[in-house]
C-alpha positions in Angstrom: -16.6 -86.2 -94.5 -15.6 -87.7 -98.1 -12.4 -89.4 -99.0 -10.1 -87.2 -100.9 -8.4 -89.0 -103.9 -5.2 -88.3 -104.6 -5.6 -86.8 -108.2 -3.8 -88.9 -111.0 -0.1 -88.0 -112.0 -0.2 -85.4 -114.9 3.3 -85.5 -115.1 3.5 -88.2 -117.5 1.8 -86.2 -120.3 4.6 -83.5 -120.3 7.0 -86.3 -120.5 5.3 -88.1 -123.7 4.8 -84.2 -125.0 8.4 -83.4 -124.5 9.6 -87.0 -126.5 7.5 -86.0 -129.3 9.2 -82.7 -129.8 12.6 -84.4 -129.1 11.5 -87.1 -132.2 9.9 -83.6 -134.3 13.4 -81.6 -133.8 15.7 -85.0 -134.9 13.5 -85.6 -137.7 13.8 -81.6 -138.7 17.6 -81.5 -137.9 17.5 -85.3 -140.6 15.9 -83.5 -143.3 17.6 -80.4 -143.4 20.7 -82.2 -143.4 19.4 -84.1 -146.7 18.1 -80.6 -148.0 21.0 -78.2 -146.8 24.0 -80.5 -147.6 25.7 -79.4 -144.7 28.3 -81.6 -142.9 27.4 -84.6 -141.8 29.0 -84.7 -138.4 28.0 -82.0 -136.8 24.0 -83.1 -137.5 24.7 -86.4 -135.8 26.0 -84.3 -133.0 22.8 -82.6 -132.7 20.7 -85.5 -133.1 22.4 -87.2 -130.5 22.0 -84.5 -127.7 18.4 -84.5 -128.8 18.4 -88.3 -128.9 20.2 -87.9 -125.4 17.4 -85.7 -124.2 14.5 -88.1 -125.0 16.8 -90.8 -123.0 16.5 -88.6 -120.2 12.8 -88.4 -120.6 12.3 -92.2 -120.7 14.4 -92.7 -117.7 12.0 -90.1 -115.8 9.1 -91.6 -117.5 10.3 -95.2 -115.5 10.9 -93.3 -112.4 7.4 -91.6 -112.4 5.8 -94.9 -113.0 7.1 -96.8 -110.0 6.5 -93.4 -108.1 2.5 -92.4 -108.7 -0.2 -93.4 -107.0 -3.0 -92.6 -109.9 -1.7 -92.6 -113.5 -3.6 -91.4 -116.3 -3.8 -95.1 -117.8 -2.7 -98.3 -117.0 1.1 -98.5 -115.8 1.2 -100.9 -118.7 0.4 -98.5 -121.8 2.4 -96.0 -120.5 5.9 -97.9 -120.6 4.7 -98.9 -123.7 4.2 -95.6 -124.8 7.5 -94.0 -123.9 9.2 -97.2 -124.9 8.0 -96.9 -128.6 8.4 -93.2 -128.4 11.7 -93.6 -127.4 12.4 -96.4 -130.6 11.3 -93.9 -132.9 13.9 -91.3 -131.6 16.9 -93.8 -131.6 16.3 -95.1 -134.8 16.1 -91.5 -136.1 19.4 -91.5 -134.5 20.5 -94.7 -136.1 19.9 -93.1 -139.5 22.3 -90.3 -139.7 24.6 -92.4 -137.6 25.3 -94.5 -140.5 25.1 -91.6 -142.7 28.2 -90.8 -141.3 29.7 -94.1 -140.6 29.3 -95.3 -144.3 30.4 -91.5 -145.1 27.8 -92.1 -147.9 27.4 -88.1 -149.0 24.5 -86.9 -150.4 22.3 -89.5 -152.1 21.7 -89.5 -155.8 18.0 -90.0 -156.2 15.4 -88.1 -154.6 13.5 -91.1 -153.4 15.8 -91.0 -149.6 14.4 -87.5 -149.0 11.0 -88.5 -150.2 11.1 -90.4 -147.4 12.5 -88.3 -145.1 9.7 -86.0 -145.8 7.3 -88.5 -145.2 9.1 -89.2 -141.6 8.8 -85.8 -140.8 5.1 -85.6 -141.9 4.6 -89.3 -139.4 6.3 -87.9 -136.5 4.2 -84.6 -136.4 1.5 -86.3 -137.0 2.6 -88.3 -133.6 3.1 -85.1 -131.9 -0.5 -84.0 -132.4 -1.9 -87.4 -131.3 0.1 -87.6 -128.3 -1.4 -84.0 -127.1 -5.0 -84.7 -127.4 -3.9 -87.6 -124.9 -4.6 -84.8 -122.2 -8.2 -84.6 -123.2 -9.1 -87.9 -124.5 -12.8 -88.1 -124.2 -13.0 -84.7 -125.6 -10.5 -85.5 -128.6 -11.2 -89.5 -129.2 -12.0 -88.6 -133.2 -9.4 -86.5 -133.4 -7.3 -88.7 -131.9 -8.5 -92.0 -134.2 -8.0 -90.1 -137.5 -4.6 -89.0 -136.1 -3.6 -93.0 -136.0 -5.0 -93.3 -139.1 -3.0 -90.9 -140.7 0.3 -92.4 -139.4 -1.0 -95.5 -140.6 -1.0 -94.2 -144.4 2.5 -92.5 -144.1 4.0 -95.8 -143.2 2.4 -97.2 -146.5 3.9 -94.1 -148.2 6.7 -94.8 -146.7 6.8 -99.0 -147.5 5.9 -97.4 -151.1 9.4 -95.2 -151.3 11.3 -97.4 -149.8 10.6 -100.5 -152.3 10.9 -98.2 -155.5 13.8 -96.4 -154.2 15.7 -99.9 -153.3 14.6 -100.5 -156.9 15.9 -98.0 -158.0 19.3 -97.9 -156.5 19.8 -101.6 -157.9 19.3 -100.2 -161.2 21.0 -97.1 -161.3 23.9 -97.9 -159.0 27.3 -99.8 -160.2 29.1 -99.6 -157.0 27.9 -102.6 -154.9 29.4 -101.0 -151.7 27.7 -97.9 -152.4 24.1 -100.3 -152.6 25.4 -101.6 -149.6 25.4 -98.6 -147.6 22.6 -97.0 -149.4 20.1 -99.9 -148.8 20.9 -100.3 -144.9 20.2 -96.2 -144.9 16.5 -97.4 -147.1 15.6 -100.4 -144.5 16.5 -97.9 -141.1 14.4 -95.0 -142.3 11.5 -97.9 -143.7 11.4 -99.6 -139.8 11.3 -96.0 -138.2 8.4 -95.6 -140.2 7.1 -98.8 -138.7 8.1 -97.3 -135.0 5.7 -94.9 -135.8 2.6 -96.9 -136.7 4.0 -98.5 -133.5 3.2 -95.3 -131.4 0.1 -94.7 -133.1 -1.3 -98.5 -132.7 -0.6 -97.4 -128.9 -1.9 -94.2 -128.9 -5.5 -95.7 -130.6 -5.0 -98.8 -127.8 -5.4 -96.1 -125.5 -8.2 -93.8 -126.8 -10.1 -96.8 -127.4 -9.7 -98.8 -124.0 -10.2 -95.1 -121.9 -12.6 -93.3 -124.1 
């Protein structure tokens, strides 16, 4: 009579699944604030149950990996999955946190949403990558040109972010306002960066499994 394996944990694929819609929706709820011009306060508020949310995840994410027998992957890429994940949703976060903090309004050139857009465009992009994880012989090329793709936003993004800093020197008086408006830049700029994170992760994976 043959061993029976115990088969390997699925669980952890709902739980980077879930995180990517919880970074999708913040992302959404980010740029519909900079479209919308509604009040700042109450988007934090619903990026921070959503940010709250992907905590939970992580935390279950932990508990799952000190709890299962036969993972998908190494123990190793998965906490560094849902840590980088989990980055990308706090520094979302961290964005409209200071939006309201620095009580900065709406911004004057286009080049912040630009930006935004681009985010949003990264972090879907991560959402399809992360659910081809499920099937990863079967989607490796899929899953390569994903990476690939979040690669060029963040060199969108590095691109928006140096001519809109540039442009804020030049076209802003207020040094306070540059202030505020430049730490906004730079936290939208290194979630980009989160992303390429996730997706230098994500092609670790496909590569070392396939």
């Amino acid at each position: 009579m043959g061993i029976k394996l115990k088969p390997q944990d699925e669980r952890f694929f709902e739980y980077f699944e879930d995180s990517t819609e919880a970074i999708s929706e913040a992302a959404h709820i980010l740029k519909a604030f900079f479209e919308d011009r509604s009040d700042p306060a109450m988007n934090l508020e619903r990026i921070n149950e959503v940010e709250h949310h992907g905590d939970r995840i992580f935390l279950k994410t932990i508990e799952r990996i000190n709890h299962s027998f036969i993972t998908p992957f190494d123990r190793e890429d998965i906490l560094l999955l849902a840590q980088d994940l989990n980055r990308v949703l706090d520094h979302i976060q961290g964005t409209m946190e200071k939006v309201v903090i620095y009580k900065v309004g709406q911004p004057k050139e286009r080049y912040v949403l630009d930006l935004v857009n681009v985010l949003v465009e990264a972090t879907e992009e991560v959402k399809f990558a992360v659910r081809k994880l499920r099937e990863l012989r079967v989607h490796h090329r899929e899953i390569i040109e994903s990476c690939e793709k979040i690669r060029a936003f963040e060199h969108q993004g590095d691109n928006l972010y140096r001519t809109g800093i540039a442009s804020l020197f030049e076209n802003t008086e207020d040094v306070i306002e540059i202030i505020k408006w430049k730490e906004i830049y730079e936290h939208l700029e290194t979630t980009l960066d989160y992303c390429e994170t996730v997706s230098n992760v994500i092609k670790g994976i496909a590569v070392k499994y396939v």
